[in-house]
C-alpha positions as CSV (number, residue, x, y, z in Angstrom):
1,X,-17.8,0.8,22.6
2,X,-15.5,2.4,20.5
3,X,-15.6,5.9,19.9
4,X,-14.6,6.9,16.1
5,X,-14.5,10.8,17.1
6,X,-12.8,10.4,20.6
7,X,-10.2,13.0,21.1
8,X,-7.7,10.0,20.4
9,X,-9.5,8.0,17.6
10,X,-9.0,12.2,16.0
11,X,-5.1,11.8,16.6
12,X,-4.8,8.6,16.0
13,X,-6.6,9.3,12.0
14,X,-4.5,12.8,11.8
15,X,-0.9,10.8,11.9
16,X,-2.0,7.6,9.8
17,X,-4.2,10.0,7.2
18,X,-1.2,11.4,5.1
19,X,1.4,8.6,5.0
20,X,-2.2,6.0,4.1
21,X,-3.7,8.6,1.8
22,X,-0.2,8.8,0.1
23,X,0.5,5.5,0.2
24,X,-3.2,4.4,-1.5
25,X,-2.9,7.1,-4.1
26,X,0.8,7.1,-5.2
27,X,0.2,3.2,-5.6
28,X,-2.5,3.5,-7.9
29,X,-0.9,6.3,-10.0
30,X,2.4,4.1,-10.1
31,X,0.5,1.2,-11.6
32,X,-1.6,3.7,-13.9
33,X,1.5,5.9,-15.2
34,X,3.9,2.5,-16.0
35,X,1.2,1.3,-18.2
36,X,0.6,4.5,-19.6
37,X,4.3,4.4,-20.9
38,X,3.8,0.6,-22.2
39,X,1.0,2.2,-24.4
40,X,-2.0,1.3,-22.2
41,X,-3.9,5.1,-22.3
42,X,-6.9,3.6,-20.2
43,X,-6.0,5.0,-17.2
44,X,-5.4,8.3,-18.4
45,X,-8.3,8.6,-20.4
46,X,-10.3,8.0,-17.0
47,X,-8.6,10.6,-15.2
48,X,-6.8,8.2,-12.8
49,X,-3.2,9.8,-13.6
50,X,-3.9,12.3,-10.6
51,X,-2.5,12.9,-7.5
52,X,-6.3,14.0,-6.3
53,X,-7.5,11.6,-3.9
54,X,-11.1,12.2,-4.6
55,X,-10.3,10.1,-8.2
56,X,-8.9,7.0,-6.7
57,X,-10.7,7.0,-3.0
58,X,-13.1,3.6,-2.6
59,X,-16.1,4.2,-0.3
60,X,-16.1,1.0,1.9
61,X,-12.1,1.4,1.9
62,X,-12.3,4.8,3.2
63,X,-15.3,3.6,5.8
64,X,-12.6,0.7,6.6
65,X,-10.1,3.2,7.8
66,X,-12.3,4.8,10.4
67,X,-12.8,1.2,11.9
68,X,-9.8,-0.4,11.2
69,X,-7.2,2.3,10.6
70,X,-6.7,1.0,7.2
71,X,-8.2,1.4,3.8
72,X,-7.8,0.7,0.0
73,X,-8.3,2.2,-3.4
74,X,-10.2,1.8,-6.4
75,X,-7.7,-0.2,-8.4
76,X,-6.4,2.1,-11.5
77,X,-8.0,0.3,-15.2
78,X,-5.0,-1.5,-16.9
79,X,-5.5,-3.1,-20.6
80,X,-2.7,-5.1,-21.3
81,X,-4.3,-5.9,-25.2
82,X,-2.5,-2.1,-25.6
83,X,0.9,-4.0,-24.3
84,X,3.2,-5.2,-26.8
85,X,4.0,-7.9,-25.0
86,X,0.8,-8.0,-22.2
87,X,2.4,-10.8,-19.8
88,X,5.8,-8.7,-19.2
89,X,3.4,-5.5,-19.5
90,X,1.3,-6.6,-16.7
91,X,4.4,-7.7,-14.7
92,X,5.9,-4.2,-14.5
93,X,2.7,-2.3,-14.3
94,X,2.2,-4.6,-11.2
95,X,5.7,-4.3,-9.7
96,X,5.0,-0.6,-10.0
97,X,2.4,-0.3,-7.1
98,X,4.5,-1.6,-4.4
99,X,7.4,-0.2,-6.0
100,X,6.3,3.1,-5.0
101,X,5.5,2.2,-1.5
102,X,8.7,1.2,-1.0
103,X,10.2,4.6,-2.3
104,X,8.2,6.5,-0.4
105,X,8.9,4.4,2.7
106,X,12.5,5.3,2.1
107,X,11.6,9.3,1.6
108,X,9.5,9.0,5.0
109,X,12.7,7.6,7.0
110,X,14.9,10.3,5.1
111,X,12.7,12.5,6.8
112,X,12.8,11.0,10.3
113,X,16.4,10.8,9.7
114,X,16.8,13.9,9.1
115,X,14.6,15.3,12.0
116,X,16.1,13.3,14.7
117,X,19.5,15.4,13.7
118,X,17.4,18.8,14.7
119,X,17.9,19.3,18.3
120,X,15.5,21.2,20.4
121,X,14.2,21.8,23.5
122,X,11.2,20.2,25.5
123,X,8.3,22.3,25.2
124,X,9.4,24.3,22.2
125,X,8.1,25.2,19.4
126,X,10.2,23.1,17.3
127,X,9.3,20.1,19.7
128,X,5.8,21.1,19.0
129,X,6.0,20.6,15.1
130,X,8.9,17.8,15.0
131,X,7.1,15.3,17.6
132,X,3.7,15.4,15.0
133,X,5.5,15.6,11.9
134,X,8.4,12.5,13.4
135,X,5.1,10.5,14.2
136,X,3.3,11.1,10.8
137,X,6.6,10.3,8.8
138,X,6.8,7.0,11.3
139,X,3.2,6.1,10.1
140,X,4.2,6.9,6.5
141,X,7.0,4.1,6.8
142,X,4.9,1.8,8.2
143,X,1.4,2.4,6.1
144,X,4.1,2.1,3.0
145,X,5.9,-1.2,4.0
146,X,2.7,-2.6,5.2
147,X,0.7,-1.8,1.4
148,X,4.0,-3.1,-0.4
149,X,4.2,-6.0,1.1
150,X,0.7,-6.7,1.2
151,X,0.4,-6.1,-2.6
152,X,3.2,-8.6,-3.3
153,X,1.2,-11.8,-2.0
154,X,0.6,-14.2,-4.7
155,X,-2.8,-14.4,-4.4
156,X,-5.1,-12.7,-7.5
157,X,-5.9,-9.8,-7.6
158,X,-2.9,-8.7,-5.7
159,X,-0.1,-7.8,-7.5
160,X,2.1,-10.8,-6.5
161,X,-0.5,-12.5,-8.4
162,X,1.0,-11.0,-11.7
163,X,4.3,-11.4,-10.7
164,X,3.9,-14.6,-10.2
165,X,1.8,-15.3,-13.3
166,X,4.2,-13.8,-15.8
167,X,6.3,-16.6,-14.4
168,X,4.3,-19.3,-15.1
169,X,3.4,-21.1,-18.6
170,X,0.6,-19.4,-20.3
171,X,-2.3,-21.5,-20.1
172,X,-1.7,-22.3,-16.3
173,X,-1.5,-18.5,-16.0
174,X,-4.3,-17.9,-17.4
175,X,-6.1,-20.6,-15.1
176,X,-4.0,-18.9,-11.6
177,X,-5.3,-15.3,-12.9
178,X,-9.4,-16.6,-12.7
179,X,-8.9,-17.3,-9.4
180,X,-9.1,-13.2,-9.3
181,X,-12.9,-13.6,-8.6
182,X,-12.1,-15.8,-5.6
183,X,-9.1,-13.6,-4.4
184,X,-10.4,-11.6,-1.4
185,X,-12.7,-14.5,-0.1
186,X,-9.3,-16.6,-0.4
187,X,-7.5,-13.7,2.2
188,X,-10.2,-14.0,4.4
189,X,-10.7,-17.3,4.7
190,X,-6.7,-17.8,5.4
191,X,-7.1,-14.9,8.4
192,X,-10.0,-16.9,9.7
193,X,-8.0,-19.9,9.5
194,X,-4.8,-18.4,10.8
195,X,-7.2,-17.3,14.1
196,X,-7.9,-20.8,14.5
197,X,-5.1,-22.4,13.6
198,X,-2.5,-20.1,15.4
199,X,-0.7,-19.0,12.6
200,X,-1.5,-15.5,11.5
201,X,-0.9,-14.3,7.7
202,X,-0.6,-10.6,8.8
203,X,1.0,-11.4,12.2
204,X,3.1,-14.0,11.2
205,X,4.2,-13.4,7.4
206,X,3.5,-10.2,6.8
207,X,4.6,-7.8,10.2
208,X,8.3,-9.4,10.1
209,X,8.7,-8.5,6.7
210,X,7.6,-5.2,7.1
211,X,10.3,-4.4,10.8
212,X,12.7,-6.2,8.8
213,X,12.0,-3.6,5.8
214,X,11.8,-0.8,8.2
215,X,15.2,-2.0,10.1
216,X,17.2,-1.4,6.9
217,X,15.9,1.7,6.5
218,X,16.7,2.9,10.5
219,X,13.4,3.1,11.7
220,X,11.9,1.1,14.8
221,X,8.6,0.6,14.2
C-alpha cells in the first residue's frame, strides 16, 4: 500500500507542489484577468483576481494531488453577456489559461537554463540548493505543458472546447457547448476506453505533445 507521507511521497509533493500550485493558480487568474479587460467584472468581484491559492484551490482536486500527483482548480466565473462580442470574448478568455502555462513553462526552462550554466562542486552548497531548485523548475515545465495542453482538448468544459466553438456556426455551437454537463464523464470514458483499446489519450496524444513542447524549449523531460 502506498504510503502518502513516506519520506519519498514528501519529496516527491515538495518538487511538483510549486510549479502545480503555480500552474493551477496563474491559469485561473489568466482566464479571470482577460475577461476582466473584455468588461466581464465577475471574477473580480468574487475575489478570484488573486495570486492566493486558498481563493482558487478545489477540495477533491487538492485530495487528487496526494493520490495522483495532480490536481485542478475551481474554474474562475466568466460572463460573456458583459462581452461585446461573447463568442470572440469567450475565445480569448479561454486561450488565456493555457496561454499562461505555456509562459511560465518557458520562465521555468529560462531558469534551468540558466542554472545548468552555474558550475559547482559535488557536495556543495550550491549543489545543495541548485539540484532541488533544477528539479522543481523541471516539474514546473512539465506540470505547465502538461495543464496547457490538457486545457486545449476540444472537449467542453475544457478550453479547446471554446476555441473550437467560436469556430463553429452559432447554433451548432451552442449545441457542442451543452455537451459541458457530459464533458468530464466523456474524458473518462475515452481513458477507460483507451485502457482497453490500446490507445491511450494521455499516453498517446497528450505526453508527445507535451516532450515535443518541452524539446523546443531545451528541456528533457
Amino acid at each position: 500500500m502506498f504510503d502518502f507521507f513516506s519520506p519519498e511521497a514528501l519529496q516527491r509533493y515538495a518538487i511538483l507542489a510549486p510549479g502545480l500550485l503555480l500552474a493551477l493558480v496563474c491559469h485561473e487568474v489568466g482566464h479571470g484577468f482577460v475577461a476582466y479587460l473584455l468588461g466581464d467584472p465577475t471574477a473580480k468581484s468574487e475575489g478570484r483576481l488573486t495570486l492566493n491559492p486558498i481563493k482558487h484551490l478545489d477540495l477533491f482536486g487538492t485530495l487528487a494531488f496526494f493520490i495522483v500527483q495532480f490536481g485542478w482548480a475551481k474554474p474562475v466565473p466568466v460572463n460573456p453577456r458583459y462581452f461585446r462580442n461573447p463568442r470572440l470574448g469567450m475565445l480569448l478568455t479561454a486561450i488565456a489559461g493555457p496561454g499562461v502555462n505555456f509562459i511560465l513553462a518557458a520562465i521555468f526552462a529560462v531558469a534551468i537554463h540558466i542554472m545548468t550554466s552555474i558550475p559547482f562542486t559535488p557536495g556543495s552548497t550550491t549543489e545543495n540548493v541548485i539540484v532541488p531548485l533544477y528539479l522543481i523548475c523541471q516539474a514546473g515545465v512539465f506540470v505547465n505543458l502538461i495543464l496547457g495542453v490538457f486545457n486545449l482538448i476540444p472537449i467542453p468544459p475544457l478550453d479547446g472546447s471554446n476555441v473550437l466553438a467560436y469556430f463553429l456556426p452559432p447554433q451548432m455551437a451552442y449545441k457542442y457547448m451543452s455537451l459541458s454537463r457530459y464533458g468530464f464523464l466523456i474524458l473518462i470514458g475515452l481513458i477507460i476506453v483507451g485502457r482497453y483499446s490500446g490507445y491511450n489519450l494521455v499516453g498517446g496524444v497528450i505526453l508527445p505533445m507535451v516532450r515535443g513542447a518541452a524539446h523546443l524549449l531545451g528541456i528533457n523531460i
